[in-house]
N, C-alpha and C positions, 0 to 999 in steps of 0.2 A: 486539248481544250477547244471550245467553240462547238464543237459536237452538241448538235440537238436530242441524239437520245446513240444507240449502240446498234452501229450495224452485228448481223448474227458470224460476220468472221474477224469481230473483234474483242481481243479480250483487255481492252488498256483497265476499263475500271473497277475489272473484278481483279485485276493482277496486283494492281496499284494500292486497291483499297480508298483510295482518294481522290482529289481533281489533283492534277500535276498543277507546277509550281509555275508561274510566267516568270520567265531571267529580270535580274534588275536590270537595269543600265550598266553599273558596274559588271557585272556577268557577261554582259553584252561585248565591252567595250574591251576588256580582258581576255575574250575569247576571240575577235575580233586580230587583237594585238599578236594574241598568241600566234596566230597563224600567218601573218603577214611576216613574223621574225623568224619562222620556221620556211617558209618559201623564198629559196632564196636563187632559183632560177628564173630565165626571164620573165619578164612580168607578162600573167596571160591573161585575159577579161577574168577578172576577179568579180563576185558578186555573191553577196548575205542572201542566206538562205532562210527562210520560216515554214519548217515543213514540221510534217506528225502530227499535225493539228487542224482544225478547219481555221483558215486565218481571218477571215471577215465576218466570221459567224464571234469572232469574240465583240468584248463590250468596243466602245468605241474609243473611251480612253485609253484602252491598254493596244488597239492597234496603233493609236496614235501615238502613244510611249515607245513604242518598238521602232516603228520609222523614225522617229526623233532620234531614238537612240542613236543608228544607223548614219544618218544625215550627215553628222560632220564628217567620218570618214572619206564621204562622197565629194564634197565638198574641197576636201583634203587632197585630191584626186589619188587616194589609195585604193581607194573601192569603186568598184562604176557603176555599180547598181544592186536592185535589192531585187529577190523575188522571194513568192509563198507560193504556198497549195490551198487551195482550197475548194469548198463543194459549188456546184454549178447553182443552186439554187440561194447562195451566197452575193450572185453575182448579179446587181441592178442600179441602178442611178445613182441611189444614195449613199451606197456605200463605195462606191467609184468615186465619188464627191470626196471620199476622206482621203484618197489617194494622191489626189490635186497636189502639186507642188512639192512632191518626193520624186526621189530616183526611182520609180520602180520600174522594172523594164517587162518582167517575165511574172505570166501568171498559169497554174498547172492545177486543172482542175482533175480531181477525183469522177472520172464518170461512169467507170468498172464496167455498163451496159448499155446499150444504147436498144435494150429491149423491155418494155415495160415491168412486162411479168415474171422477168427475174431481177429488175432492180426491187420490186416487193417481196421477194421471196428473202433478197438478202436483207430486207426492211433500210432500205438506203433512205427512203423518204424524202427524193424529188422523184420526178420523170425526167424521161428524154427530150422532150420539151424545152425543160428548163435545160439541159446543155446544151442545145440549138440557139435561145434564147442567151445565155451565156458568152458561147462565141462571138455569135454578132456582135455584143453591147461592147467586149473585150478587142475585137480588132477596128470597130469601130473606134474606139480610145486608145489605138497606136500599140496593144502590147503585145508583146511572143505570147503566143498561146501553146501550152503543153496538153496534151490529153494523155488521161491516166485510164488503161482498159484490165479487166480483170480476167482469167478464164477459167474453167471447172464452178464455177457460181452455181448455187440451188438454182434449178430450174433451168440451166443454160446447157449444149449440147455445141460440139464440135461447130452445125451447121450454124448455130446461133450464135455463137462468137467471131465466125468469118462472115456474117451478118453486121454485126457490130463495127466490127473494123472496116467492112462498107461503108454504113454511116460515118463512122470517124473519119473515113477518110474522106467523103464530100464536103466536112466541114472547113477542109483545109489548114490541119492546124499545120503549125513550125515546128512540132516532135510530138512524139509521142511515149509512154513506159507502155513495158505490158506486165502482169505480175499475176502468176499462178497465186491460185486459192489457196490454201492450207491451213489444218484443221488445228487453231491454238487451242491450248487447256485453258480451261473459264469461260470459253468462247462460249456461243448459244452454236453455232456450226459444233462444236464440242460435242454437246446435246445431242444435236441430230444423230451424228457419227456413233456415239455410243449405243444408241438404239436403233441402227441400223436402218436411218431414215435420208441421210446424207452417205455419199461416198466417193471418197477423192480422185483425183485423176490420175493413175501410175503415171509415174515420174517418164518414161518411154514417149506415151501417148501423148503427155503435154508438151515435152519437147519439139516432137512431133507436129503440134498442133500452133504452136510457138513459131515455128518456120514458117510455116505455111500465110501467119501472120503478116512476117516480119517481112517475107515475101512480098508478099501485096503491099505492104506501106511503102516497100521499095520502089515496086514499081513504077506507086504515085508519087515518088520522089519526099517524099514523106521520112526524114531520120527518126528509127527506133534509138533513143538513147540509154536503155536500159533493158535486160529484161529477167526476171529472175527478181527475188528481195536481196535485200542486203544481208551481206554473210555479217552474223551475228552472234554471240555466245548462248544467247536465250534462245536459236531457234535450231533444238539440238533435243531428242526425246528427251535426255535430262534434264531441259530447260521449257521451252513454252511449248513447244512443236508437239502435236500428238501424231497428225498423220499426213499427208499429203504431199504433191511435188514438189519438195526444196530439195537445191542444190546446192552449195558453196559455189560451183562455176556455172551455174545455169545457163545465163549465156552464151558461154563456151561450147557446152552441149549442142546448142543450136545449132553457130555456126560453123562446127566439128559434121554435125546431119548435113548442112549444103554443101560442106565441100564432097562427103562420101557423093551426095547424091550426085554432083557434078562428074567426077570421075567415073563413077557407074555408069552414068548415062554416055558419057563417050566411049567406056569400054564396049558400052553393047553396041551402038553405035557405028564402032572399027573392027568388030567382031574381032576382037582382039585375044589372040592366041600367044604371040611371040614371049620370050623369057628373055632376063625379066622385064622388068615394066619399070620404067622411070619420068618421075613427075618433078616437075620443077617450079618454086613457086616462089615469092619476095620470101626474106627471111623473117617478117613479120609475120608469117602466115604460117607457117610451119606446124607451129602445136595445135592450127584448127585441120589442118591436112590430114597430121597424121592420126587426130584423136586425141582424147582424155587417155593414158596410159598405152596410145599408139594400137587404140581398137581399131580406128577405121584402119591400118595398114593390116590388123588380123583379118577385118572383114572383106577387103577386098582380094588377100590372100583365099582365103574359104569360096565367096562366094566366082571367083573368075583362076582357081587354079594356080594360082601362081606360087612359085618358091621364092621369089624372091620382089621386094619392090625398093627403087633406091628414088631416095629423098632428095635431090638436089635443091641449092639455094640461088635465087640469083635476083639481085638487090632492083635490076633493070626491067622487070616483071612486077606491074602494075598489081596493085592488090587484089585488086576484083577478077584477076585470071589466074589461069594454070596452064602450063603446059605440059598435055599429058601423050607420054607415048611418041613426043612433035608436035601435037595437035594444041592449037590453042585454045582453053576453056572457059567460060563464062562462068563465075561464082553466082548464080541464082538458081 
């Protein structure tokens, strides 16, 4: 809801058939309870979420209804605060003015490109501009700024999306998502795909490309807090998904690629011959080491020879290292 008309890789209104429903109060306040009586380990920065929707693009009463909603739990000191998503072009004086005198802490704006000619291509219907304009207005009024970036987009290209995340990242936000494209049924990206006008990004190359991302945000100290959609039952070719890079662990994927590449780079490195080869890493870190199904221990098996690779654990080994072979290794 709030959507001013239908980007081409969304299919909410042709699935739906209808406008979705805004929650009562009661729905609110219910769903609210439910989960406060279900979490029952220490208490961690708790905070309501209004996402799947453009949030300030709705009418003004029903944003107002919704933070009211909200309020007293805050108040209550159960909850600490509220955040939404919404589109950059959303975001100006007026509607900052309704926010006045709520908890809200965090705002996550949709901005998929930060290049003109594929935010028309996907029919977004701002500019880049306007999330320039956006951020400022938003840390100028004290709040965490999230930025939402997309990749495989009509009209975008590997060089154009580590573009993009240039941009994003001089804006300085406080995190960032990033979320592979993919082709839903009903979608207008649908369309394209079936006539062979669009074509998605093998799930390899976006990974791939997802790293190389998630890298640089690193670097600028930038937290990617997501990256991948959410594992879903609709996003399953029996369900909405027609074609494109989904993963259930996407994520994973990624950080499964840095660590292989990590290890390769020092095996080439030590010009490392010796059998076998033993890595040791926090035991948090284990299942990015070895892979999804302990590919990368096949892949580094294959590509450096080895018969054997052993895994060791050791909890005093910082997350962001390895040590491989003795050697200490930097996870980027």
């Amino acid at each position: 809801m709030g959507c001013p008309h239908l980007c081409v890789f969304c299919n909410q209104r042709t699935i739906s058939g209808t406008t979705a429903r805004i929650p009562t109060k009661n729905q609110i306040n219910n769903h609210i309870k439910q989960y406060l009586a279900f979490n029952n380990k220490p208490r961690p920065i708790i905070q309501v979420a209004f996402f799947g929707g453009n949030f300030l693009g709705l009418p003004e009463t029903i944003i107002l209804s919704l933070l009211e909603a909200v309020d007293p739990f805050v108040n209550d000191k159960v909850v600490d605060s509220i955040r939404f998503s919404t589109r950059p072009d959303t975001i100006h004086q007026e509607r900052l003015k309704l926010l006045s005198g709520f908890p809200v802490s965090t705002v996550e704006l949709g901005v998929q490109s930060m290049n003109n000619r594929v935010l028309e291509a996907a029919e977004r219907g701002h500019l880049t501009s306007d999330t320039v304009e956006a951020v400022r207005l938003l840390k100028a009024s004290g709040y965490d700024v999230g930025l939402q970036m997309m990749v495989g987009l009509p009209a975008d290209d590997d060089a154009g999306a580590m573009k993009t995340a240039a941009r994003i990242a001089a804006l300085k936000p406080d995190f960032v998502r990033i979320y592979p494209t993919v082709v839903l049924k009903g979608s207008t990206l649908a369309q394209l795909y079936n006539t062979g006008r669009y074509h998605p990004m093998p799930l390899a190359d976006c990974v791939t490309l997802v790293k190389r991302i998630f890298l640089y945000f690193s670097t600028h100290r930038i937290p990617v807090v997501r990256m991948g959609l959410q594992d879903s039952d609709g996003l399953t070719p029996e369900g909405e998904l027609l074609a494109g890079p989904y993963h259930p662990a996407f994520g994973h994927l990624v950080h499964s690629e840095i660590a292989l590449d990590a290890v390769s780079m020092a095996l080439v490195e030590m010009n490392y011959r010796s059998q076998p080869l033993t890595i040791t890493t926090h035991p948090a870190m284990v299942s990015r080491v070895q892979g999804l199904r302990k590919k990368n221990i096949e892949k580094l098996k294959q590509t450096f020879g080895l018969e054997t690779v052993n895994l060791i654990q050791n909890a005093s080994i910082p997350k962001d290292r390895l040590v491989v072979a003795g050697k200490q290794v930097m996870l980027r």
